[in-house]
C-alpha positions in Angstrom: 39.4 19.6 -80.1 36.7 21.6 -81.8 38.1 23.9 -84.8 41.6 23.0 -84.3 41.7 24.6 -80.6 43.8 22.8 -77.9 44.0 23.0 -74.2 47.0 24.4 -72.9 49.9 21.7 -72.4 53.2 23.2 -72.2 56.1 23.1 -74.2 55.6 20.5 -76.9 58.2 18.9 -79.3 59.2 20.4 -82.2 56.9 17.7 -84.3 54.8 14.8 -83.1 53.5 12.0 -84.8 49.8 11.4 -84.5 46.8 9.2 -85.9 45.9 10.6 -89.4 43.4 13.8 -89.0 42.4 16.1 -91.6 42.9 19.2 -88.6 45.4 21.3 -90.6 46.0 24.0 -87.7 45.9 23.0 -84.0 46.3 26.2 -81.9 45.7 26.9 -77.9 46.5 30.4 -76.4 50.4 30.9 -77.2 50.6 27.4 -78.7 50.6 26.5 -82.9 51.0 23.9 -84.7 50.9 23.1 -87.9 50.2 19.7 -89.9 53.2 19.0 -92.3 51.5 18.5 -95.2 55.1 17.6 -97.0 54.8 14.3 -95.0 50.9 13.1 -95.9 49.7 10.7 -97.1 52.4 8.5 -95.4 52.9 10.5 -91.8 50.9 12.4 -89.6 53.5 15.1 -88.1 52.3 18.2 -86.5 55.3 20.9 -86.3 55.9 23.4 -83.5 55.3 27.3 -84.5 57.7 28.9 -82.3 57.3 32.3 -83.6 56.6 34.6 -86.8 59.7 33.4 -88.8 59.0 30.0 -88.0 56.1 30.6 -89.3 57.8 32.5 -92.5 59.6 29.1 -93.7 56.6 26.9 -93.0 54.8 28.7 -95.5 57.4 29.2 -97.9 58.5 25.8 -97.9 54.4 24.6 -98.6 54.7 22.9 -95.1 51.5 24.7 -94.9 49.3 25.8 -98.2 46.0 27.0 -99.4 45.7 30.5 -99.5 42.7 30.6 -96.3 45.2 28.1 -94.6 48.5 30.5 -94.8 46.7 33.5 -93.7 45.1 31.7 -90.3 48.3 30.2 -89.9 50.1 33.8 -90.3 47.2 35.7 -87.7 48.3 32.4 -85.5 51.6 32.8 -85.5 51.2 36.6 -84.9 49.1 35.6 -81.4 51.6 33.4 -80.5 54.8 36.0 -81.2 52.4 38.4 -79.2 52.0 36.2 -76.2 54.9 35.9 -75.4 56.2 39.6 -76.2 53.7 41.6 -75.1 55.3 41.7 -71.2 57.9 44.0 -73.1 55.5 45.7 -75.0 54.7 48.7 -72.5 52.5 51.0 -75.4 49.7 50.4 -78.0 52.5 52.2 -80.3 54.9 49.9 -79.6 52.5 47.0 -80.5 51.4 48.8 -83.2 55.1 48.8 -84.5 55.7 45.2 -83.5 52.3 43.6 -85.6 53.2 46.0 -88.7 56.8 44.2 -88.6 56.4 40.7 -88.0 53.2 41.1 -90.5 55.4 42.7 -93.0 58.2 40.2 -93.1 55.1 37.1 -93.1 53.5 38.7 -96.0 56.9 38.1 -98.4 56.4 34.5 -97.8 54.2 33.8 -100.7 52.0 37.0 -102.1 50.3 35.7 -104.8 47.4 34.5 -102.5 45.4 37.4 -101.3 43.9 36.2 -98.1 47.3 36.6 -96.5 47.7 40.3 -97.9 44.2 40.9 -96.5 44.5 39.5 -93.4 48.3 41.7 -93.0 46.4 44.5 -93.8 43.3 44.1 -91.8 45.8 43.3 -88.4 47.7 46.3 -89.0 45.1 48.5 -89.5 43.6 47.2 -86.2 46.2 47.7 -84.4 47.4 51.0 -85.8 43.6 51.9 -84.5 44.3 51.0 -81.1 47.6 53.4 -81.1 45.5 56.6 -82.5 43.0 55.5 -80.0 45.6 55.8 -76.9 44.8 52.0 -75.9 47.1 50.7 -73.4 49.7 48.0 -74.7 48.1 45.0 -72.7 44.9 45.8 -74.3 46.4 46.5 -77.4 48.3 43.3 -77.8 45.3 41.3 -76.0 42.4 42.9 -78.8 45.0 41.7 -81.4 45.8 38.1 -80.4 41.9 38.1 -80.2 40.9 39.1 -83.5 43.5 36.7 -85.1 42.0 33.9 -82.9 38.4 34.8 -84.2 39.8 33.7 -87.7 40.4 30.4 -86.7 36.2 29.7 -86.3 35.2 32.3 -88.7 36.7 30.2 -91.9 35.1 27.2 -90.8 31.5 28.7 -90.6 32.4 31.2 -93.9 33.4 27.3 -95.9 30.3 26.0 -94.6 28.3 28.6 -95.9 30.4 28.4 -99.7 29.6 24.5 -99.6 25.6 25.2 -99.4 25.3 28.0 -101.6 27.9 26.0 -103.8 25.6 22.9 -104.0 22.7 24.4 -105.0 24.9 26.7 -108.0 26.3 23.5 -109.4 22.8 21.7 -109.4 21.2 24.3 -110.9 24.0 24.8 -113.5 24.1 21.3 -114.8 20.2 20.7 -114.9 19.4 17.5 -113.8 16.2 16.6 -112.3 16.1 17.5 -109.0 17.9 15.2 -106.2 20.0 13.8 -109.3 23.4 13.4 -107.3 26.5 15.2 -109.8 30.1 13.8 -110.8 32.5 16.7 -110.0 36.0 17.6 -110.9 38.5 18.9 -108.6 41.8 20.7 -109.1 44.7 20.6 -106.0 43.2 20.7 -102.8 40.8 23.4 -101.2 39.6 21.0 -98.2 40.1 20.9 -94.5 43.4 20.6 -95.3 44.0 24.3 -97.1 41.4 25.8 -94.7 40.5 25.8 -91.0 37.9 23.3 -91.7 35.7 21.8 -94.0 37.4 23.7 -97.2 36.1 25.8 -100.3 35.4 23.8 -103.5 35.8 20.3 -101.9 33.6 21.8 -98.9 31.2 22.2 -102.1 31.6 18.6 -102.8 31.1 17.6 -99.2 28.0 19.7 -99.2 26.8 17.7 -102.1 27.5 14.5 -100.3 26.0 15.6 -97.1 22.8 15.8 -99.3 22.9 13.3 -101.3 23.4 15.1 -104.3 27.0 13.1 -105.4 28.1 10.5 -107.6 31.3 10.9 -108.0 33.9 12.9 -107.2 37.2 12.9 -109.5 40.6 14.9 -108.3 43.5 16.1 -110.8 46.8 15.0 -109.1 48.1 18.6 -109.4 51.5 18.0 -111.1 54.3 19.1 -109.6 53.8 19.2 -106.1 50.7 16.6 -106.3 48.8 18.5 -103.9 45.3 16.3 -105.6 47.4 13.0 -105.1 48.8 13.3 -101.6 45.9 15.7 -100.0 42.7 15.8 -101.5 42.9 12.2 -102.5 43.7 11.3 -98.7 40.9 12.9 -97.8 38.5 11.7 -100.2 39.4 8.5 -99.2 39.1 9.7 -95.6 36.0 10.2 -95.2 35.3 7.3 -98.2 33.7 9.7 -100.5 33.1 7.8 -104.3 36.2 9.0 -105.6 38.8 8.9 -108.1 42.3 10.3 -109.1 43.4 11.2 -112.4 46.0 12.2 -114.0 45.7 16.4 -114.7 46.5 15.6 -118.3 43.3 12.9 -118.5 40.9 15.4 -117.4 39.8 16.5 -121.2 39.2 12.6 -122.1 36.9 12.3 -118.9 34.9 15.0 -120.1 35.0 13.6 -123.4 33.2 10.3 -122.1 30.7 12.1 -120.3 31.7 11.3 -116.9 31.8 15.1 -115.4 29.0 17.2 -115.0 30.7 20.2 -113.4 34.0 21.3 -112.3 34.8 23.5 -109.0 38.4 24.7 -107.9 39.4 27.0 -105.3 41.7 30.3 -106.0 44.6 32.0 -104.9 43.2 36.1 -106.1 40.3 36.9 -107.7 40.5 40.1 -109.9 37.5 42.5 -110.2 36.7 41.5 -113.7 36.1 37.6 -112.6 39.9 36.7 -113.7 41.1 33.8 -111.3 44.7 32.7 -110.2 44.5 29.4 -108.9 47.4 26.7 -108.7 48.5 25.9 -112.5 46.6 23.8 -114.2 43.2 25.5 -113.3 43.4 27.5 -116.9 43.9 23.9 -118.7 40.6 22.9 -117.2 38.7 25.8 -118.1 39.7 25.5 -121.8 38.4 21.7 -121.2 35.1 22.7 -119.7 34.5 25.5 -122.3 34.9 22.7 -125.2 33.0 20.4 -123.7 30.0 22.5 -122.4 30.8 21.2 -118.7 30.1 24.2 -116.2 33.1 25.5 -114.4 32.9 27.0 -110.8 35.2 28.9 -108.6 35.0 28.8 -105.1 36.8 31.1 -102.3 36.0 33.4 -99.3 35.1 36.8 -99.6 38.9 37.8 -98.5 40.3 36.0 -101.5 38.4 38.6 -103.9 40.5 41.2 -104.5 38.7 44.6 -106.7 42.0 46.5 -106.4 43.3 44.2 -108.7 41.6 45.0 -111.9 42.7 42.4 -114.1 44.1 39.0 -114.0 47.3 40.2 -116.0 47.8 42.7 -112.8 48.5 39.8 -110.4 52.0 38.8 -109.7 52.5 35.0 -110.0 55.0 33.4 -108.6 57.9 31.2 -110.0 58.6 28.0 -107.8 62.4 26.5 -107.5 63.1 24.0 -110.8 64.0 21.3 -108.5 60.3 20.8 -107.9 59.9 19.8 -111.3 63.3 18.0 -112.1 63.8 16.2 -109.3 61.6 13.2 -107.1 62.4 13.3 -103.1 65.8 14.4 -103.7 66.6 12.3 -106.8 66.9 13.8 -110.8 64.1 12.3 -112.6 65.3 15.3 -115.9 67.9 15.2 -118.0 70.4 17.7 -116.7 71.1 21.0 -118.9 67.5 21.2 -119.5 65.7 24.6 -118.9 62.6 25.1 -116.2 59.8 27.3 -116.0 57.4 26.2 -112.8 55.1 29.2 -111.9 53.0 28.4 -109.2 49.3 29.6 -110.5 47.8 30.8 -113.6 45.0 32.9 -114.3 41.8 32.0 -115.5 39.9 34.1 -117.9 36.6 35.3 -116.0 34.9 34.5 -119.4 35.6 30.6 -118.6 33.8 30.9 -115.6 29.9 30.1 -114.6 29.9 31.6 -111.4 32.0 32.5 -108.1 30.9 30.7 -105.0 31.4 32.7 -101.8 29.9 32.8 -98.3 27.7 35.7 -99.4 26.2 34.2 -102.3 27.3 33.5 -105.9 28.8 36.1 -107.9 27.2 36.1 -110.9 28.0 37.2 -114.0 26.3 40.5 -115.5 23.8 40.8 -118.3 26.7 41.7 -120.9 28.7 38.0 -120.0 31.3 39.9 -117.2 31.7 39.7 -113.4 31.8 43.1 -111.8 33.4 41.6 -108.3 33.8 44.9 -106.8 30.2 45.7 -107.0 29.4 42.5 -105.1 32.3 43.1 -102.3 30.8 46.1 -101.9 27.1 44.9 -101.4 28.4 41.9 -98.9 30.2 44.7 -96.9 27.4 46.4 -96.4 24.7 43.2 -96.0 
């Protein structure tokens, strides 16, 4: 169904095997499920969200990933805890108390991406609201469960809006002739697959293609977790784009050989002064693109910029288990005795950057070479 919405069918199983589908979030009134994205490119399983701390270890486990993706998928999971407790929820206070808490706990699953934090925030500010306001706790509940369904369509229509005002930055940033179509770089996945729909710097690249404006488009495999091998390959080849996937560590020598004209990635928390935390490996590019004179893009909803954050050395990044890196579906590929490190993200100097691609616009740098992020959060607020 449309946007990942279901009719109503009952219990279901707690996975089920379907035809491959880039739908990452499948959700009908009191009903989530989530693609396992552990599984792809070789299964299609869907997994049952049975509640809030299902929903917890999903995300924590990178069941489900890409910072839009978790924070739908935490709203979701919210609706579907609601549903079925709001009977026993007899006062907007009590709901109140019951969205701060199951919020709370969600929001520990992975903080570095701010999209869940907003979302948390937003939720429990709504219903805290409804509890001043004296609403009763069916309404309460029911104006929740709502406004976390509403995010479900709203990404889609936000991504579609990053993809066009994303084709026309990266055109005019390279400077071809006009209609030439671009070769683009990709780092992890920021597609259907991380979002509701469509995606952020890959829905960039599919508004390129939609207009004929593409050549090529390569993919970094995303060492460790090989989020660019298993997802945003898969759907590249998909839909059959004109792709490629390197290795992350070949990148530099593509650029070398001329084969890149511009490079777009996705992000985890944008700080006010442009710097970017995206999944590690993003700063390694930038370096590359700087060197090479190759324009490098970010692209992310409005809710992943985060002005409260003033700088990237602000934002917390976080360290993934050692096993990810030491070990191949369950088997030691290290020598044993050897030390880890294995953060997540890293952060990407705002000076690297050409330009931030949103669904208001592009946030562009100002006339002394910096982003001023909060400025332009601000202005969309208000637009």
């Amino acid at each position: 169904a449309a946007l990942g919405l279901l009719p109503a069918t009952g219990t279901r199983p707690a996975t089920m095997s379907t035809a491959p589908t880039l739908e990452a979030i499948r959700y009908a009134r009191g009903s989530l499920q989530l693609l396992d994205q552990l599984k792809l490119p070789g299964e299609t399983v869907f997994m049952d969200v049975a509640d809030c701390d299902a929903c917890w270890t999903m995300i924590r486990d990178m069941n489900v990933r890409g910072a839009p993706a978790i924070a739908i998928a935490a709203a979701l999971a919210l609706a579907v805890d609601l549903e079925a407790s709001k009977a026993s929820l007899s006062t907007s206070a009590e709901v109140s108390a019951f969205v701060a808490g199951k919020l709370d706990h969600l929001f520990t699953s992975r903080p570095t991406a701010v999209n869940l934090g907003e979302a948390v925030q937003r939720l429990k500010a709504s219903a805290s609201a409804l509890a001043a306001a004296g609403a009763s706790g069916s309404d309460a509940a029911e104006q929740i469960i709502k406004e976390c369904e509403a995010m479900l369509a709203d990404d889609v229509a936000a991504n579609r809006a990053i993809g066009a005002f994303g084709a026309d930055a990266l055109c005019a940033a390279v400077g071809k002739a006009p209609g030439a179509p671009l070769r683009v770089l990709t780092h992890c996945n920021t597609g259907s697959l991380a979002t509701a729909g469509y995606g952020t710097a890959l829905g960039v690249v599919r508004a390129l293609r939609e207009s004929d404006r593409l050549e090529h488009i390569y993919c970094n495999e995303t060492r460790p977790y090989n989020q660019g091998a298993r997802l945003t390959a898969y759907e590249i080849a998909f839909e059959k784009m004109p792709g490629t996937l390197i290795c992350d560590s070949a990148a530099a020598s593509l650029m070398a050989q001329k084969k890149v004209d511009a490079v777009v990635v996705g992000a985890d928390r944008v700080a006010d002064n442009g710097d970017t935390a995206n999944k590690i490996g993003t700063y390694n590019l930038a370096v590359s693109c700087a060197y090479h004179s190759v324009p490098f893009f970010v692209a992310a909803p409005v809710s992943t910029l985060d002005p409260s954050t003033k700088k990237g050395d602000d934002i917390v990044i976080e360290d993934r288990p050692a096993e990810e890196i030491t070990h191949v579906r369950g088997v030691r590929v290290a020598a044993d005795g050897i030390g880890v490190w294995n953060p997540s993200f890293d952060v990407t100097p705002g000076s690297l950057i050409a330009g931030i691609i949103t669904e208001k616009g592009v946030v562009q740098k100002t006339s002394n070479g910096t982003f001023e992020v909060g400025k332009f959060v601000a202005a969309a607020a208000g637009a």
